[in-house]
C-alpha positions as CSV (number, residue, x, y, z in Angstrom):
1,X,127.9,139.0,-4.5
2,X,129.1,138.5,-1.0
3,X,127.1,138.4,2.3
4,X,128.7,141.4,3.2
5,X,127.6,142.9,-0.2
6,X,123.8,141.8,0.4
7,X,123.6,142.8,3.8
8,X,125.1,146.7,2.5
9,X,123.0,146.9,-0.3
10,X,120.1,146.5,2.2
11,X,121.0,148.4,4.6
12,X,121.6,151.7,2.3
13,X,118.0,150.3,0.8
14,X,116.1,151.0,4.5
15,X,118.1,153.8,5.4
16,X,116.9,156.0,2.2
17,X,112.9,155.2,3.0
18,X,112.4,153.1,0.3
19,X,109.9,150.7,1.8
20,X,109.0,152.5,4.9
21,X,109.5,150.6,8.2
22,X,110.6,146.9,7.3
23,X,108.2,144.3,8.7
24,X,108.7,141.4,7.7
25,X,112.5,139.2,6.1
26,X,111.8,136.2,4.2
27,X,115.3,134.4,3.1
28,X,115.7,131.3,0.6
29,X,119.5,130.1,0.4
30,X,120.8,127.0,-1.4
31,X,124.1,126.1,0.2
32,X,127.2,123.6,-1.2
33,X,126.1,120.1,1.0
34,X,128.3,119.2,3.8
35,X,128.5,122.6,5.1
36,X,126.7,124.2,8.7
37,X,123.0,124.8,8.5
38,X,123.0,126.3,11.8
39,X,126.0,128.3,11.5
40,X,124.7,129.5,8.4
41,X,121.8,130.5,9.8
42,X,123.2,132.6,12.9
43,X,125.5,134.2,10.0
44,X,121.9,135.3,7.6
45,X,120.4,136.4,11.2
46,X,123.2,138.4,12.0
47,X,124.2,140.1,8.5
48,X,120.7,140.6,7.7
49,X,117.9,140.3,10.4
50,X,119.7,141.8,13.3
51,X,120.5,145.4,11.6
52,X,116.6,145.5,10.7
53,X,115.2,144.1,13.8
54,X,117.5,143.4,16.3
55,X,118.1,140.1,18.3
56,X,114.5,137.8,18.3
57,X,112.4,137.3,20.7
58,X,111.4,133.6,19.6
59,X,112.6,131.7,17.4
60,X,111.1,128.1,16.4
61,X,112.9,125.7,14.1
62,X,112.9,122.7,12.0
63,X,114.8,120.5,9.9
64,X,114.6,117.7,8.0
65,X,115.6,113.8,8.7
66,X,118.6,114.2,6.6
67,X,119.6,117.1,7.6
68,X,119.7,118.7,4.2
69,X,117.2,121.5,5.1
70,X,116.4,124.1,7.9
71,X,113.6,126.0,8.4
72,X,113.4,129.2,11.1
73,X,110.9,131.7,12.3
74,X,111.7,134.5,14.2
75,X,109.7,136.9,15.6
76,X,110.5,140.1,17.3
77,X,108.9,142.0,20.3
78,X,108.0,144.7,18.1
79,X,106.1,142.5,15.4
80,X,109.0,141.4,13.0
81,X,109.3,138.1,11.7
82,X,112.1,136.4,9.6
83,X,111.5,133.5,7.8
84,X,115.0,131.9,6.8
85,X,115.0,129.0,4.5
86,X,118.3,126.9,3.9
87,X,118.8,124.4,1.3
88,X,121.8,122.2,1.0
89,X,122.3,120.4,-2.1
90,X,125.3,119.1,-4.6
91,X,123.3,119.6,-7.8
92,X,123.2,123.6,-8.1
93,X,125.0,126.6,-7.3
94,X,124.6,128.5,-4.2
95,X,122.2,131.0,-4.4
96,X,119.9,133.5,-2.3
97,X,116.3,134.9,-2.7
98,X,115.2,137.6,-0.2
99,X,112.1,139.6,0.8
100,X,111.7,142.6,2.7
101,X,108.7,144.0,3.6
102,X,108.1,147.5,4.6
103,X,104.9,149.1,5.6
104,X,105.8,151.2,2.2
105,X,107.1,148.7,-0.1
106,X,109.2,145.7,-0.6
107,X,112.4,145.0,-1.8
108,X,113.2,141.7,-3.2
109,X,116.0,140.1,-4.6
110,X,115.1,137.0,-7.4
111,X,117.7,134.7,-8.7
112,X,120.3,135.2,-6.6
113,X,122.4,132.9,-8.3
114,X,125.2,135.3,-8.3
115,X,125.3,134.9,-4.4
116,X,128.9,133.9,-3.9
117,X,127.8,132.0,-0.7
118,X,128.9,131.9,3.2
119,X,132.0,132.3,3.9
120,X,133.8,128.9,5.7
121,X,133.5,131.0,9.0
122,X,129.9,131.6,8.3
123,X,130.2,134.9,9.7
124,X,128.6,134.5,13.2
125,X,130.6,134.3,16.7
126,X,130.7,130.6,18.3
127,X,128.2,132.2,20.9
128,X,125.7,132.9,18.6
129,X,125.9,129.7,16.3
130,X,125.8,127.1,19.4
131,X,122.6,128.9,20.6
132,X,121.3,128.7,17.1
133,X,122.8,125.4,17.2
134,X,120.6,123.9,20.8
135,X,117.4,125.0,19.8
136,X,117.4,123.4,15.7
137,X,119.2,120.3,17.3
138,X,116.2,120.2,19.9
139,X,113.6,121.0,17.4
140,X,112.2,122.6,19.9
141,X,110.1,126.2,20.6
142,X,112.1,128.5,22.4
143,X,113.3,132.1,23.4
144,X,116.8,132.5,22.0
C-alpha cells in the first residue's frame, strides 16, 4: 500500500458519508532511519490532511534530541486538527496507523504494516517541505 493508495482509499471513504464531516486526523508512521522527517511530514500533510482540511492555520512542532522522532499539530480555522506522529527506526518495517474522525464515525486504519512507505521524493514540493522544514528546525509555535 502506497501513499497514493492511502490517501485514495480515504478520500472515496469521506466522499461516500461514511463518518460525516471529518474532524479530527491522527497519523503514526514508522520510517527507514536516515531518511527526511520533515519532508515526510509535508508529504502526510499534503496526501492526507490537505484534501480533508485544507492548508493549517497553525502548526506547532517537536522533535527529539536525536532527531529520530517528530511530533506535529495542526489546527485549522474551521476546528480541524492533525496530529502526525513520525518514527524513524532500523529495527522494523515501515508502517502507518491512521484515525479519522468524523462527527458520524471514524475510520481507522491498524497495523499498517503493509504501508510500502514514502517515496524518496516524499511527495511534497521543496516550497512546502522547507516551510515544514523552518518551523520543526526552530521548535518553535508558528503560522505556517
Amino acid at each position: 500500500m502506497t501513499l497514493d493508495d492511502l490517501a485514495r482509499a480515504l478520500d472515496g471513504a469521506v466522499a461516500a458519508g461514511r463518518i460525516g464531516t471529518p474532524v479530527a486526523l491522527r497519523v503514526h508512521a514508522v520510517l527507514p532511519a536516515g531518511g527526511d522527517l520533515v519532508a515526510a511530514l509535508a508529504a502526510l500533510m499534503r496526501r492526507l490532511a490537505e484534501p480533508l482540511f485544507g492548508p493549517p492555520g497553525r502548526l506547532t512542532a517537536r522533535r527529539d534530541a536525536d532527531e529520530r522522532q517528530l511530533h506535529a499539530l495542526a489546527s485549522y480555522p474551521s476546528g480541524p486538527t492533525v496530529l502526525v506522529t513520525l518514527a524513524a527506526t532500523r529495527s522494523r518495517d515501515p508502517s502507518l496507523e491512521l484515525l479519522v474522525v468524523g462527527n458520524h464515525g471514524v475510520i481507522r486504519l491498524e497495523g499498517g504494516e503493509c504501508f510500502a512507505g514514502l517515496p524518496p521524493s516524499a511527495d511534497a514540493g521543496a516550497a512546502e517541505v522547507e516551510r515544514y522544514r523552518e518551523l520543526v528546525a526552530a521548535g518553535l509555535h508558528g503560522t505556517v
